[in-house]
C-alpha positions as CSV (number, residue, x, y, z in Angstrom):
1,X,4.0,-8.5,-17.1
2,X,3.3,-6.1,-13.9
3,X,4.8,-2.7,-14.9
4,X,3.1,-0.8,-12.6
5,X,2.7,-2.3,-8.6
6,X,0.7,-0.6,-6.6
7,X,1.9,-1.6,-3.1
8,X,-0.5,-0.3,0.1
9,X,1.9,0.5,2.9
10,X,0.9,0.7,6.6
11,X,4.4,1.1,8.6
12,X,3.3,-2.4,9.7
13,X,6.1,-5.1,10.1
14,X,3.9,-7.1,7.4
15,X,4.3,-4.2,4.8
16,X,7.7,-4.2,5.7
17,X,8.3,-7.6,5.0
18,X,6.5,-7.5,1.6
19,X,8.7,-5.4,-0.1
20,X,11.4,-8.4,-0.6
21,X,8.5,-9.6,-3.0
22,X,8.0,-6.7,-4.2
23,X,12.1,-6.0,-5.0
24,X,11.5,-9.5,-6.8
25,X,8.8,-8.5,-9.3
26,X,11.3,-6.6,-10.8
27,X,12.8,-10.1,-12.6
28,X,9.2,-10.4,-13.8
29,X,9.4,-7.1,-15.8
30,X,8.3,-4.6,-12.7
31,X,9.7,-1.2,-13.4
32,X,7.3,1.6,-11.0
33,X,6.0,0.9,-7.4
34,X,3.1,3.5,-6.5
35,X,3.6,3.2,-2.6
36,X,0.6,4.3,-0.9
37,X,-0.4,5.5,2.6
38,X,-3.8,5.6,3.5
39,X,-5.0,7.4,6.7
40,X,-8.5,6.4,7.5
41,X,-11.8,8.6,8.5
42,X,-12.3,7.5,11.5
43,X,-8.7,8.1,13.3
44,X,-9.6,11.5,12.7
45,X,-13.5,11.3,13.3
46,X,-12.9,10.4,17.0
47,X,-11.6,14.1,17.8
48,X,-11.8,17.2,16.7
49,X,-9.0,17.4,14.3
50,X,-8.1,20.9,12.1
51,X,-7.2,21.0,8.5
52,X,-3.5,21.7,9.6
53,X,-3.3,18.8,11.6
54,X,-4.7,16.2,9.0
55,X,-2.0,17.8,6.8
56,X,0.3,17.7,8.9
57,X,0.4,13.6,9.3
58,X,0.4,13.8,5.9
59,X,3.3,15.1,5.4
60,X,5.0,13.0,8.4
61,X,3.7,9.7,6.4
62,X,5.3,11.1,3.5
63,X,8.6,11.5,5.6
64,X,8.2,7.6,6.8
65,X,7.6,6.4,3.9
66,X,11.0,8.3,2.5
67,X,13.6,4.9,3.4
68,X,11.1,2.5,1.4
69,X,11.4,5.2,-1.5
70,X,15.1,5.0,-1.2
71,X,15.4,1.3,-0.9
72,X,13.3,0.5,-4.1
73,X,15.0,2.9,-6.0
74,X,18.5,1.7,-5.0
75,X,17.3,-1.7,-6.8
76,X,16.2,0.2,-9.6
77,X,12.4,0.9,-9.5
78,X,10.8,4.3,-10.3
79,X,9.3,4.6,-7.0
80,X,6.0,7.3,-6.4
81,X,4.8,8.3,-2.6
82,X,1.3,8.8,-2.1
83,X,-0.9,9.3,1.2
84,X,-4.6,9.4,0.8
85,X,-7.7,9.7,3.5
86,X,-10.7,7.4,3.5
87,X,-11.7,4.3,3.8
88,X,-8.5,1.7,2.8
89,X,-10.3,-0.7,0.4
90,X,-11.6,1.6,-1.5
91,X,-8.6,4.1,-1.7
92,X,-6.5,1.1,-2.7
93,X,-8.9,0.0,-5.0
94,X,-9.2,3.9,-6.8
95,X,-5.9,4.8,-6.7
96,X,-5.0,1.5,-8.3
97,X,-8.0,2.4,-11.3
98,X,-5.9,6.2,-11.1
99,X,-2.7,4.9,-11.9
100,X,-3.3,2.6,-14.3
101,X,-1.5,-0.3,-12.0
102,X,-1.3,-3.5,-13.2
103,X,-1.1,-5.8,-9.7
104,X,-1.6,-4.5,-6.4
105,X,1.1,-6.2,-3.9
106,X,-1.0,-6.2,-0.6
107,X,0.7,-8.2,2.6
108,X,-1.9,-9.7,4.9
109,X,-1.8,-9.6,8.6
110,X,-1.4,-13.0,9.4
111,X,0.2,-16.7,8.2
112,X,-2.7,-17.6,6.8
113,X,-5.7,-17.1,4.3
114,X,-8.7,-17.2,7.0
115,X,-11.0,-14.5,6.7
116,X,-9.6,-13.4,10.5
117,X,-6.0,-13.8,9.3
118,X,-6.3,-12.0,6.0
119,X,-7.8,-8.6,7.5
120,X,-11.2,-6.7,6.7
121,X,-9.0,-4.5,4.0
122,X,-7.3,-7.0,2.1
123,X,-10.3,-9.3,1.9
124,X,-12.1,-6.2,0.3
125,X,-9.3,-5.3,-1.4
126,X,-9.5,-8.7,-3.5
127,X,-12.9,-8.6,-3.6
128,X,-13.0,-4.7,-5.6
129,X,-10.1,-5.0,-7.2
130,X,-10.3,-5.5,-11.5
131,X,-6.9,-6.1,-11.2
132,X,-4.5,-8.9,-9.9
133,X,-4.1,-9.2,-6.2
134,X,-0.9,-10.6,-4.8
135,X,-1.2,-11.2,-1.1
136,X,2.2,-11.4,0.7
137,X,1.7,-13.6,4.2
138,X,3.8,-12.4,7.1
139,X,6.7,-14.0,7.3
């Protein structure tokens, strides 16, 4: 049903937390996780930042985001890394289009489904998205 899960990944404990769903999917016929990191503009807008340096968090993101790799693929999952710049909605949104996903697994900042509690990114998120959105609340 959901081959392909795109799954945004922050670091946050709410990302963390949404992988036990996503480790789930896989009864439903889940078999690759695109896990992607997305840095935004304006953390490097604010300062002067070189073309070395914006590379170099991406490849520290892509070092953080190794144990998440390793975890999914111990359950069986063919797991990809990615770690984008822009603006998150619409890098979600894109890279979703990209690689052909088929739900994108999204957790939410807070217990409930208030604009305030649901987050800027994940309300745009579901509102861009052509394909299923599954929201995880934090636990």
């Amino acid at each position: 049903m959901f081959e392909r899960i795109l799954f945004p990944f922050d670091f946050s404990k709410f990302s963390e937390q949404a992988v036990s769903y996503i480790l789930r999917l896989k009864d439903f016929g889940s078999k690759e996780i695109i896990v992607l990191n997305v840095l935004e503009y304006e953390e490097f807008s604010a300062r002067t930042t070189s073309k070395m340096e914006v590379e170099e968090y991406r490849r520290r993101n892509f070092e953080r985001m190794k144990y998440i790799k390793e975890e999914l693929e111990k359950a069986g999952l063919k797991v990809t890394l990615r770690v984008e710049f822009g603006i998150p909605s619409k890098v979600i949104v894109g890279v979703a289009e990209e690689e052909k996903a088929s739900i994108i697994v999204i957790a939410s900042t807070g217990a409930g489904f208030t604009p305030t509690l649901i987050g800027s990114t994940v309300q745009n998120v579901i509102r861009l998205s052509r394909i299923p959105v599954l929201v995880i609340p934090s636990i």
